[in-house]
NUDO-878834 format. One line per field, with one value per residue (C-alpha): residue number from 0; chain; x, y, z. Coordinates in Angstrom, 2 decimals, decimal comma. Last residue first. Layout:
<rs>
n = NUM;...
chain = A;...
u = X;...
v = Y;...
w = Z;...
</rs>
This chain:
<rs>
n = 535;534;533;532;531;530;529;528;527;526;525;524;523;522;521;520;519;518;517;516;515;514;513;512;511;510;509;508;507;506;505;504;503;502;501;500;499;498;497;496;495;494;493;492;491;490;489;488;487;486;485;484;483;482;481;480;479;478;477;476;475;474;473;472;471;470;469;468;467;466;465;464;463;462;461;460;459;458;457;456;455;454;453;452;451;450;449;448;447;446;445;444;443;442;441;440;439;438;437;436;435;434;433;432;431;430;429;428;427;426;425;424;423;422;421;420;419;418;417;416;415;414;413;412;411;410;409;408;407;406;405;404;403;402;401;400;399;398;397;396;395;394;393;392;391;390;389;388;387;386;385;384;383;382;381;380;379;378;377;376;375;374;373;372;371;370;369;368;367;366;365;364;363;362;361;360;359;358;357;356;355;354;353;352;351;350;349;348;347;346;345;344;343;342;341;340;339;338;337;336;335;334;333;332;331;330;329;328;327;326;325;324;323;322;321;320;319;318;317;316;315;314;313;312;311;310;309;308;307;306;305;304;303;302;301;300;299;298;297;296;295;294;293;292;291;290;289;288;287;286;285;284;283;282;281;280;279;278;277;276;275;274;273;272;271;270;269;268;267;266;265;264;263;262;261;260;259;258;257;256;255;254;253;252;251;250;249;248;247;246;245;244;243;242;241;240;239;238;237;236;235;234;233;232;231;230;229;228;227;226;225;224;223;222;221;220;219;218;217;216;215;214;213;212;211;210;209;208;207;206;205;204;203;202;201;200;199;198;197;196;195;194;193;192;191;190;189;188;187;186;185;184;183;182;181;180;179;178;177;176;175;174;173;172;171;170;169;168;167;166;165;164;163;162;161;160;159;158;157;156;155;154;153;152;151;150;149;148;147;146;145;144;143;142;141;140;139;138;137;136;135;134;133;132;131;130;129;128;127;126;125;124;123;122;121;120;119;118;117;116;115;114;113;112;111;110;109;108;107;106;105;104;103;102;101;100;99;98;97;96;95;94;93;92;91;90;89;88;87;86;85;84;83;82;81;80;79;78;77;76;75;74;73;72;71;70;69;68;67;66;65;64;63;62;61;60;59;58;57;56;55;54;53;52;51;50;49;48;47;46;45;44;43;42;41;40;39;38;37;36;35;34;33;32;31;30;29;28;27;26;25;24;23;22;21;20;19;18;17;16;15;14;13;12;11;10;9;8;7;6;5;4;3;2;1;0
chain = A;A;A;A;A;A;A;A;A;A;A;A;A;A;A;A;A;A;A;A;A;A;A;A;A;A;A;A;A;A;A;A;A;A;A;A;A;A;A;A;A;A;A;A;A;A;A;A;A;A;A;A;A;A;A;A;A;A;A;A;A;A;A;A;A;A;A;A;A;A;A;A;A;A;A;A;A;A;A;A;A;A;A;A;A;A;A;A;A;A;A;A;A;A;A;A;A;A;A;A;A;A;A;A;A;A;A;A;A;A;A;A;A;A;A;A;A;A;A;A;A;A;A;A;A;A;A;A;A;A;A;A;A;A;A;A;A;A;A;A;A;A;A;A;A;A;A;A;A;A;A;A;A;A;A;A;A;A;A;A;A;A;A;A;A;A;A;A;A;A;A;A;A;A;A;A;A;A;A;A;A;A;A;A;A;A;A;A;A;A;A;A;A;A;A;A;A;A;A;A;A;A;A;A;A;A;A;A;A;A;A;A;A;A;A;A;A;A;A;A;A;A;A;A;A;A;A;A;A;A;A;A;A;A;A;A;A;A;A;A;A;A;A;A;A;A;A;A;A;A;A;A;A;A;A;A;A;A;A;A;A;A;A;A;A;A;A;A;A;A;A;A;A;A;A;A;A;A;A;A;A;A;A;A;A;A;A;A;A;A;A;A;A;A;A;A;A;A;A;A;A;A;A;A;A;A;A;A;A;A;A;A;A;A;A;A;A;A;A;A;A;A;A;A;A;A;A;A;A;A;A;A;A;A;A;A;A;A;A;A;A;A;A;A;A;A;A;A;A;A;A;A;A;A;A;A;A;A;A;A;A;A;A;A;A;A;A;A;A;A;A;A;A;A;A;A;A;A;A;A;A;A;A;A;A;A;A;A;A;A;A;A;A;A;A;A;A;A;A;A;A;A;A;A;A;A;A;A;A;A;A;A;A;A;A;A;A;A;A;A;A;A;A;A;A;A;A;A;A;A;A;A;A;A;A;A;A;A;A;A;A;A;A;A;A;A;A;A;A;A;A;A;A;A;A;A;A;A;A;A;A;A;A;A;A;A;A;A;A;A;A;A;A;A;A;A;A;A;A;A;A;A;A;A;A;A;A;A;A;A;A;A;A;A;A;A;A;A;A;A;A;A;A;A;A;A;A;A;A;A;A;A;A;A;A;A;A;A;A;A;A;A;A;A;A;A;A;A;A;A;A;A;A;A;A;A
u = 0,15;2,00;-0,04;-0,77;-2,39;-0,82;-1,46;-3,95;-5,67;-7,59;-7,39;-4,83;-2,77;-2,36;-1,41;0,81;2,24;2,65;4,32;6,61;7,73;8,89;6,65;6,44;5,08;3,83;3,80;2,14;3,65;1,56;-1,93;-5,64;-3,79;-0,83;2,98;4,52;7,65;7,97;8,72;12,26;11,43;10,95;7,56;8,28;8,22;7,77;4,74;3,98;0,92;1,36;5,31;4,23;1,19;3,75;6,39;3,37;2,21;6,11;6,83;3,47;4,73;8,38;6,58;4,08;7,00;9,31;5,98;5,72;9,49;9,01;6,14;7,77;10,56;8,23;5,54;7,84;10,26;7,64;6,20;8,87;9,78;6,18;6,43;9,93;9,51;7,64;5,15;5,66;4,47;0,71;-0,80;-3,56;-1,07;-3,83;-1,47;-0,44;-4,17;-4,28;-1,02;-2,88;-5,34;-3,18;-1,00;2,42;3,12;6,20;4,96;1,53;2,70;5,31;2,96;0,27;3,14;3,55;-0,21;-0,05;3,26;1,64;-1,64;1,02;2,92;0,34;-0,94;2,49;3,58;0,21;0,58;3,74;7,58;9,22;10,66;12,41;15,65;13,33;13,65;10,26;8,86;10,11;8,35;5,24;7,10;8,40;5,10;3,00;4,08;5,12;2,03;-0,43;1,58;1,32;-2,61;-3,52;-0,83;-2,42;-5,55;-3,68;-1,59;-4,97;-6,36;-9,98;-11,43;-15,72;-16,31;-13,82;-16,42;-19,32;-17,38;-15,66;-19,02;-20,94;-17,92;-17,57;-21,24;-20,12;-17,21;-19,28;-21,83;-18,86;-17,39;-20,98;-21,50;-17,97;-18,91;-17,82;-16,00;-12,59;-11,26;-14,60;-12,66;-8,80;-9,20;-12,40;-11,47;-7,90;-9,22;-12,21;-9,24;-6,55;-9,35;-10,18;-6,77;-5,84;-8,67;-8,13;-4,46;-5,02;-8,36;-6,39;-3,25;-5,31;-7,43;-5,03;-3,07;-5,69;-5,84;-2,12;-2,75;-5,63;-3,66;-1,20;-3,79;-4,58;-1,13;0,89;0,55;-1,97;-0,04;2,25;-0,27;-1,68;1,80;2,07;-1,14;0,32;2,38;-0,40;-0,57;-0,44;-2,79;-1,41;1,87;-0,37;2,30;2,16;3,66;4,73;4,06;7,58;9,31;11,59;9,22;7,08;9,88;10,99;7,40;7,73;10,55;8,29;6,97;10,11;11,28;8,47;8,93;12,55;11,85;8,67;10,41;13,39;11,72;9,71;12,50;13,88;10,64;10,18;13,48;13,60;10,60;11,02;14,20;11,75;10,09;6,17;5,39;1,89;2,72;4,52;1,32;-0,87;1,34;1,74;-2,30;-2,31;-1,00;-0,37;3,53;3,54;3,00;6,03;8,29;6,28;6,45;9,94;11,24;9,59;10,07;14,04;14,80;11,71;13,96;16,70;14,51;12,48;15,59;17,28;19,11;19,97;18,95;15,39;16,87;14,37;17,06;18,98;16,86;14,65;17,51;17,53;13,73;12,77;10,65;8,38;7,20;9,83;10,03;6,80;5,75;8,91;7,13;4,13;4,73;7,09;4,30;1,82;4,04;5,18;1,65;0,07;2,30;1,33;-2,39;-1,88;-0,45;-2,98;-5,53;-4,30;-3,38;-7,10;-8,37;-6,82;-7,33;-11,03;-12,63;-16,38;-16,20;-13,21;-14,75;-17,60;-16,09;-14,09;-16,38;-18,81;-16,44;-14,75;-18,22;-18,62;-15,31;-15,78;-19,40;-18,01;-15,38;-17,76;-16,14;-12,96;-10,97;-7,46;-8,35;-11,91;-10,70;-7,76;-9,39;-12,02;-9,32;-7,57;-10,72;-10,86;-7,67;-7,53;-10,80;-9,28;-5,80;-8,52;-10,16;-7,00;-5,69;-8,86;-8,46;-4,85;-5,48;-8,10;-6,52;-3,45;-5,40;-7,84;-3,97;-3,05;-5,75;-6,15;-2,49;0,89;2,49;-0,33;-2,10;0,59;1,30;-2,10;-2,23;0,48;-1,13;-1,30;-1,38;-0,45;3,27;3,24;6,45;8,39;6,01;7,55;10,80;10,61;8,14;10,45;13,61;11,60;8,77;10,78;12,81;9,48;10,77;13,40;11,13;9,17;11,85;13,94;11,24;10,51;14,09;14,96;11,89;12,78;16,59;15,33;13,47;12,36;8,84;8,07;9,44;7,78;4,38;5,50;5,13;1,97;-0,59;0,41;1,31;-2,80;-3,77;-2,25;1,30;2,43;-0,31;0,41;4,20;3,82;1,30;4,27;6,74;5,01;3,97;7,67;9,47;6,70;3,17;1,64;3,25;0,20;-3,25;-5,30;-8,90;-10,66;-8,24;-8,77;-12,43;-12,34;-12,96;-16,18;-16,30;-12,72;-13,77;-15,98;-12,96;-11,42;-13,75;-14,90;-11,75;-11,24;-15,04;-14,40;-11,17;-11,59;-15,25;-13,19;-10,70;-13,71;-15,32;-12,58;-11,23;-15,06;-16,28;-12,46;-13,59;-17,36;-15,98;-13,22;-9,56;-8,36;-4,91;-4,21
v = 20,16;21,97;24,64;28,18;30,97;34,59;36,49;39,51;38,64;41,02;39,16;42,07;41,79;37,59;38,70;41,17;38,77;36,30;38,72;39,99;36,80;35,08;32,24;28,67;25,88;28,19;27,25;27,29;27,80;28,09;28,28;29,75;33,30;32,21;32,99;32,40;30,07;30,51;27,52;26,65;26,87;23,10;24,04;27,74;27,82;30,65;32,29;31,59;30,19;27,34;27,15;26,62;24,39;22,09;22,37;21,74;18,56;17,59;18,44;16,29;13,55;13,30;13,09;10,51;8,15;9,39;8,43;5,04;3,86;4,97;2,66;0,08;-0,13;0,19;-2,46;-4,40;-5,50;-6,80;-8,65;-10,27;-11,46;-13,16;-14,65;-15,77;-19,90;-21,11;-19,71;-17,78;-14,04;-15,67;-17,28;-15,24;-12,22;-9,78;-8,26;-11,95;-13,11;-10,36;-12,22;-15,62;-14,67;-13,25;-16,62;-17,18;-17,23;-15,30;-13,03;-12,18;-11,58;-9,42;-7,26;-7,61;-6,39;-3,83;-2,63;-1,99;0,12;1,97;3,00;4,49;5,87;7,95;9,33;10,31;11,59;13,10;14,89;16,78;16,80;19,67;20,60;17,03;19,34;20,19;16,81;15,65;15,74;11,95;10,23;9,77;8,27;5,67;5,10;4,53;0,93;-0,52;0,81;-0,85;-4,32;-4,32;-3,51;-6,86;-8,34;-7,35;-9,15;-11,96;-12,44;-12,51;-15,37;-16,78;-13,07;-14,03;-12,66;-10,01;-8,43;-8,56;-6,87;-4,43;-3,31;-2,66;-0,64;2,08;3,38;3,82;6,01;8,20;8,96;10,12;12,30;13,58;14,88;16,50;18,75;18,50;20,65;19,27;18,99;16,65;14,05;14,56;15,54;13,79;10,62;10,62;11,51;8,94;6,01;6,99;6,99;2,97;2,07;3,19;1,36;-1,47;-1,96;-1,47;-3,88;-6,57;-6,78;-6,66;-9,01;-11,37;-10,83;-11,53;-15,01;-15,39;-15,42;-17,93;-20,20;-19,92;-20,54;-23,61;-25,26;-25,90;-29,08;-27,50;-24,16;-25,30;-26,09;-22,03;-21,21;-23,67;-22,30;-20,48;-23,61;-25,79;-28,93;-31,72;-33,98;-36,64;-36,89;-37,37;-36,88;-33,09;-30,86;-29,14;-30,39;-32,25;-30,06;-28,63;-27,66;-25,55;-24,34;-23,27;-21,59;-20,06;-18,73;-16,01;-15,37;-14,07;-12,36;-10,17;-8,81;-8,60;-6,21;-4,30;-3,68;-1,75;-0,30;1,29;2,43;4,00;5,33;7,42;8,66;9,90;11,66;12,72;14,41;15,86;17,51;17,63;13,94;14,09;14,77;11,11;9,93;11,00;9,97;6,26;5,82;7,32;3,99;4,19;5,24;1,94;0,19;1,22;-0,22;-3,52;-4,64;-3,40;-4,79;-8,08;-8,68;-7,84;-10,41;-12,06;-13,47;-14,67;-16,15;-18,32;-19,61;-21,25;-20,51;-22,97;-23,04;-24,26;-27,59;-29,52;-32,27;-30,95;-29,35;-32,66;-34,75;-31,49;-32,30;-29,30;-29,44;-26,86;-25,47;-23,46;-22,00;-21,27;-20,16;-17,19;-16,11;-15,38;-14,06;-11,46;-11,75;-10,50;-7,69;-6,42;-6,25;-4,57;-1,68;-1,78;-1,30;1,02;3,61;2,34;3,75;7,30;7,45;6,18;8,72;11,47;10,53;10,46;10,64;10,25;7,96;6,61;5,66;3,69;2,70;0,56;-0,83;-1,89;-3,08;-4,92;-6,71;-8,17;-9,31;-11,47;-12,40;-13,82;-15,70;-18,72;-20,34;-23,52;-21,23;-20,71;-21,93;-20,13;-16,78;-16,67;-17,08;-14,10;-12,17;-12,24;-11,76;-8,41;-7,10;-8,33;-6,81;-3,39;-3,59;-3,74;-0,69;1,24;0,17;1,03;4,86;5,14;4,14;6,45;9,48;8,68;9,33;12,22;13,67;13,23;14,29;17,89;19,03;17,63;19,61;20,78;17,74;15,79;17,12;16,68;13,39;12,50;12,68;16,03;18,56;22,31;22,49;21,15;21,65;21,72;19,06;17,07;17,34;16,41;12,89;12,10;10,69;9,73;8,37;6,38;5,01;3,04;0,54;-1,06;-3,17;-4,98;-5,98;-6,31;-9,44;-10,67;-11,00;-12,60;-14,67;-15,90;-16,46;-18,89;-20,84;-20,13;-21,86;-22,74;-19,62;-17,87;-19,39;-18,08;-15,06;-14,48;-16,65;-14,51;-11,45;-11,64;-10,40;-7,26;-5,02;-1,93;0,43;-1,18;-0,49;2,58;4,17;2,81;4,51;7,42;7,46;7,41;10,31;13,31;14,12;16,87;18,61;17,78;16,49;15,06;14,33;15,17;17,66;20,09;19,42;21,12;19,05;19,27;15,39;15,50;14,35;11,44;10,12;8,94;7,14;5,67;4,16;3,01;1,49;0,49;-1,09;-2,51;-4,84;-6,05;-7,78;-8,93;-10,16;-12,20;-13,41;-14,08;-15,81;-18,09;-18,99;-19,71;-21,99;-23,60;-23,11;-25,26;-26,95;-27,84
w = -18,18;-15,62;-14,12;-13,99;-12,74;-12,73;-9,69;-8,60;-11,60;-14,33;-17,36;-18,15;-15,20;-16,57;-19,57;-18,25;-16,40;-18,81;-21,21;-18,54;-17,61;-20,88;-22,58;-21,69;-19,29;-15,84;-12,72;-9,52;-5,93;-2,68;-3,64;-4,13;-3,71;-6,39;-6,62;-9,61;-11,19;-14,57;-16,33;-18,27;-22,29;-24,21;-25,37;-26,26;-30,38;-31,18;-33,31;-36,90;-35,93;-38,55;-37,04;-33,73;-34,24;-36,16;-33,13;-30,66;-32,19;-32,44;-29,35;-28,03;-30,33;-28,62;-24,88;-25,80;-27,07;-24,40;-21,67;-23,83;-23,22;-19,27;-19,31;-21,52;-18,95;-15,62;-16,80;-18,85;-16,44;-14,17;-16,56;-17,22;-14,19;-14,24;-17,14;-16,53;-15,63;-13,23;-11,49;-7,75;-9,21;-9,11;-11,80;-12,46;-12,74;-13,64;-16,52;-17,41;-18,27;-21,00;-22,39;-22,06;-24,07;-26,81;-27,07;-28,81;-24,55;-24,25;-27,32;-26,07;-22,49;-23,33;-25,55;-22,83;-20,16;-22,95;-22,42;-19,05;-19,35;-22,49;-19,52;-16,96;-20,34;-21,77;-17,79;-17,63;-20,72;-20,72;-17,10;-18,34;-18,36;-19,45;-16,47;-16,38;-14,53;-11,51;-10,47;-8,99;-12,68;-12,76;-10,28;-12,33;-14,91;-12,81;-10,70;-13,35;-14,62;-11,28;-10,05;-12,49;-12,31;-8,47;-8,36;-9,05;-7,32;-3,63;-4,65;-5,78;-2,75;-0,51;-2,81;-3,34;-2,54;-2,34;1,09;0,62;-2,36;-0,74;2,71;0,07;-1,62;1,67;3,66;0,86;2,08;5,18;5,37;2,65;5,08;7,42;4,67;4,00;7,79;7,27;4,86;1,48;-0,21;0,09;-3,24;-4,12;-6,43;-4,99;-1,42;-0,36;-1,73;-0,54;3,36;2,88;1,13;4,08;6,64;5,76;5,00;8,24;10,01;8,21;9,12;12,67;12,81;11,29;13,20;16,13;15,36;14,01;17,72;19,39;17,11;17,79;21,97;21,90;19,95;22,47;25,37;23,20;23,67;20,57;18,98;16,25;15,66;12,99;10,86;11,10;10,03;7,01;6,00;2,72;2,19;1,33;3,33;0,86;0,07;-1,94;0,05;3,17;6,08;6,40;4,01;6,20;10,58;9,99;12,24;9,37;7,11;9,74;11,34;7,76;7,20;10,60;9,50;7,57;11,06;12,07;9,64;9,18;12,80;12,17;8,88;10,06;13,57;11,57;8,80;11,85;13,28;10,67;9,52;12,74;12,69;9,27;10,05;12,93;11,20;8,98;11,44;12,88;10,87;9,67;6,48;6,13;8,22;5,51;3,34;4,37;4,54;0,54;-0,36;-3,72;-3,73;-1,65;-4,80;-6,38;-3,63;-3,36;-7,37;-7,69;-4,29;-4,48;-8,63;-8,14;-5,76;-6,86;-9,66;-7,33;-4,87;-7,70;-9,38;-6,15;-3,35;-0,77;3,33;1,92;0,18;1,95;2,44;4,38;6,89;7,85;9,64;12,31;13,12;14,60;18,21;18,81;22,32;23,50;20,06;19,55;22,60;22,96;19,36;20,57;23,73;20,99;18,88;21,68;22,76;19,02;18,11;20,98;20,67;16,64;17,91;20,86;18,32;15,35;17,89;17,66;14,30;13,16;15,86;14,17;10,26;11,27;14,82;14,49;11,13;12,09;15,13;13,93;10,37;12,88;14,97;11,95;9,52;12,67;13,25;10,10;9,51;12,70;11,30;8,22;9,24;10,30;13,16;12,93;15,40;14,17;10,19;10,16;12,12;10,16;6,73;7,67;8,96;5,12;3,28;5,47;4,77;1,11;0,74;2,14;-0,34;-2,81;-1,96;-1,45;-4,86;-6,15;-4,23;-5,78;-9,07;-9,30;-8,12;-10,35;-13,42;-11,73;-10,99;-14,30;-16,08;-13,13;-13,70;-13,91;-10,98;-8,65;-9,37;-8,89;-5,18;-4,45;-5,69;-3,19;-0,23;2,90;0,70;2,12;1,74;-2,10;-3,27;0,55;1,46;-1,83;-1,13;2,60;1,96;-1,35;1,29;4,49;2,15;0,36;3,51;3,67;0,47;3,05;5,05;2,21;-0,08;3,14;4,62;1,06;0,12;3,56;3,38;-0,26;0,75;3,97;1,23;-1,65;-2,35;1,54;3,15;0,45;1,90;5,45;4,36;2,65;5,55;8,44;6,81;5,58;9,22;8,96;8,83;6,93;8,82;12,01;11,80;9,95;12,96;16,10;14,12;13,97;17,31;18,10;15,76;16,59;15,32;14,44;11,34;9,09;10,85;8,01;7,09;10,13;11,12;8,07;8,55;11,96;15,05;16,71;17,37;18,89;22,24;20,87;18,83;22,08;22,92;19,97;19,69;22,75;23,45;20,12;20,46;23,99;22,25;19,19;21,39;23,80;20,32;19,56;22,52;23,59;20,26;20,61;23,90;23,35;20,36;22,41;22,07;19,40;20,73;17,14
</rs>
């Protein structure tokens, strides 16, 4: 590899890390007095093109570099193209749930508010959790990911690099919040697209393919693997970006819904050729001869087929990709790291605390995730960790968004999150005649690229035996309320249409059962201006 030098790689690092926090704190020293409200979130501010520019860097980081061209190498030019729309397409989520659920829940700025408000306080403590350890995970990945960059691109201890971006970036997000996170990841995702575009221009002048090698890789064919994570990728992705409390802020953050669309169109649209490209770098790889490499006993592992690629490229190329790490790195974790102090602070403290705390609590999350990304063996298996768990809950979370499931509640869906979970051990248990392995299965040891259908599987199980468990959980709570019903001697009201109620503490609320004037005499009785309510 044409290595830049260790005093050149320390000062393109550090000089990259150096113009982000002079930027970033910067700019987050003239909003110091901002309000809490702006701190944490800043919905209806922003128009189509920083938007685009905030879901590019928020989709992207450092571990793209190692994930994608690793499918190249298992499936081919069909498992980047899978990968590539499987993790492109899943945004136009947020353009098509972002405007119905704003209109719900006009005031919230992530999803848990919005559940809270419809399921009640389980649920939305249920998904609350989820969606902060997802957060924290997706952050170790970050960071174990730069720290395996830095090492492979440079041959320097990883540590310190992570290391100092904790410490820049909890810097200005700290001072500047949700705001300065949005403001840097516009410069950030600029950045990106110029230095892969030099990036990419190098590459291909610079590499020479082999054209007796493509044959007989076999990566221009399909195969087994590609056609099963053609429905693993977009499951397992899709459902996991309902997690990522960094998308909604931005999705709220949007001044107009056709921004909206327009931002996320665009983005989809840089995410998916951007992700392309470097997933051919695994082919490139292949078919220059640099993967495997020549030692048939030690083969060059796929997920570094990118980083072998670079070694008969010129140095000042090198030095052009590792910028372009940092970049990638310090973008996403910056998001990440506002997304999990603006989720924290909305679902477990309902935005009590002052904004002195919220910045203490920026840095006390920091020491746990840099212990924790020092030790990460795999960045794919942190991100699969949380897959399973979101590709059980999502489905029957989504489900009270049509007003027609009325009489859906918070236990169906905290009952069948947790039942999806457990029928992946089910699955597990049966595929393998083994208990231990079936436990094994909902942490995916063995990656989603093992033979066989175990993983597949899996991934059928979660959302199917999830929805399967939220009927179950759903058919004994009528049943429990039927009995009670007829004990009382009073109706039976489970399965009546809620009335809908205005609130002082909040925009709409409902209420599960009962005719309108007895609720609201009730609720004139009790003494309140409005009748509470919720969806439980």
């Amino acid at each position: 590899m044409g290595q830049p030098s260790s005093e050149a790689s320390n000062a393109i690092i550090y000089t990259t890390l150096g113009v982000f926090l002079i930027m970033g704190t910067g700019v987050a020293w003239t909003m110091r007095n901002q309000s809490k409200g702006d701190f944490l979130a800043g919905n209806r501010t922003q128009t189509a093109i920083p938007l685009a520019l905030n879901f590019i860097a928020s989709a992207l980081g450092s571990g793209i570099l190692f994930t994608y061209p690793e499918i190249a190498t298992l499936a081919g030019l069909q498992g980047v193209l899978v990968y590539a729309l499987a993790s492109a397409l899943p945004l136009f989520v947020f353009a098509l749930l972002g405007p119905i659920i704003r209109r719900k829940c006009p005031e919230g700025f992530v999803l848990t508010e919005w559940t809270r408000q419809r399921y009640g306080t389980i649920a939305a403590l249920y998904l609350s959790f989820v969606t902060l350890v997802t957060l924290f995970l997706y952050m170790v990945a970050e960071l174990s990911g730069i720290g395996q960059v830095v090492e492979v691109l440079t041959g320097l201890n990883g540590l310190p690099v992570l290391i100092v971006e904790c410490v820049i970036t909890t810097i200005y997000t700290s001072l500047g919040g949700f705001r300065i996170s949005f403001i840097t990841d516009n410069i950030q995702g600029a950045m990106v697209i110029g230095l892969l575009v030099v990036a990419s221009i190098a590459i291909g002048v610079e590499t020479k393919i082999d054209t007796s090698l493509i044959e007989p890789s076999g990566l221009l064919k399909d195969s087994l693997l590609g056609w099963q994570l053609l429905y693993i990728l977009p499951v397992a992705i899709l459902t996991n970006d309902f997690f990522l409390s960094s998308f909604w802020l931005r999705t709220f953050a949007s001044k107009t819904d056709r921004d909206l669309w327009i931002g996320i169109t665009l983005a989809a649209l840089f995410i998916l050729i951007i992700i392309t490209m470097i997933g051919c770098t695994g082919l490139i790889a292949a078919w220059s001869g640099v993967w495997p490499g020549s030692d048939p006993e030690n083969p060059l592992p796929g997920s570094v087929a990118f980083f072998g690629l670079l070694e008969n490229l010129p140095a000042w190329v090198v030095g052009f990709v590792l910028v372009m790490s940092v970049t990638l790195s310090t973008a996403a974790f910056d998001s990440l790291q506002s997304a999990m102090v603006s989720s924290a602070s909305n679902d477990l403290f309902r935005n009590k605390l002052s904004v002195w705390w919220i910045r203490v609590a920026v840095v006390l999350i920091i020491i746990p995730i840099v212990v924790l990304a020092i030790k990460a063996p795999s960045i794919l298996q942190i991100y699969l960790i949380s897959d399973l768990v979101s590709a059980a809950t999502i489905p029957v979370l989504i489900v009270g968004l049509s007003d027609r499931c009325y009489w859906w509640r918070g236990f169906e869906v905290v009952v069948g999150g947790l039942g999806g979970i457990f029928t992946v051990f089910i699955f597990g248990a049966i595929y393998y005649n083994d208990a231990y392995k079936g436990a094994q299965l909902i942490l995916l040891e063995d990656g989603i690229y093992q033979e066989g259908w175990a993983a597949f599987g899996a991934f059928v199980a979660a959302p199917v035996g999830g929805l399967l468990w939220g009927f179950g959980a759903l058919a004994l709570r009528l049943a429990v309320q039927w009995v009670q019903a007829k004990r009382k001697g009073v109706r039976f009201d489970a399965l009546d249409r809620p009335v809908v109620v205005e609130s002082d503490s909040e925009a709409i609320q409902y209420v599960a059962g009962g005719d309108l004037e007895t609720i609201l005499s009730n609720g004139q009785e009790s003494g309140a201006g409005k009748v509470p309510g919720k969806f439980f």
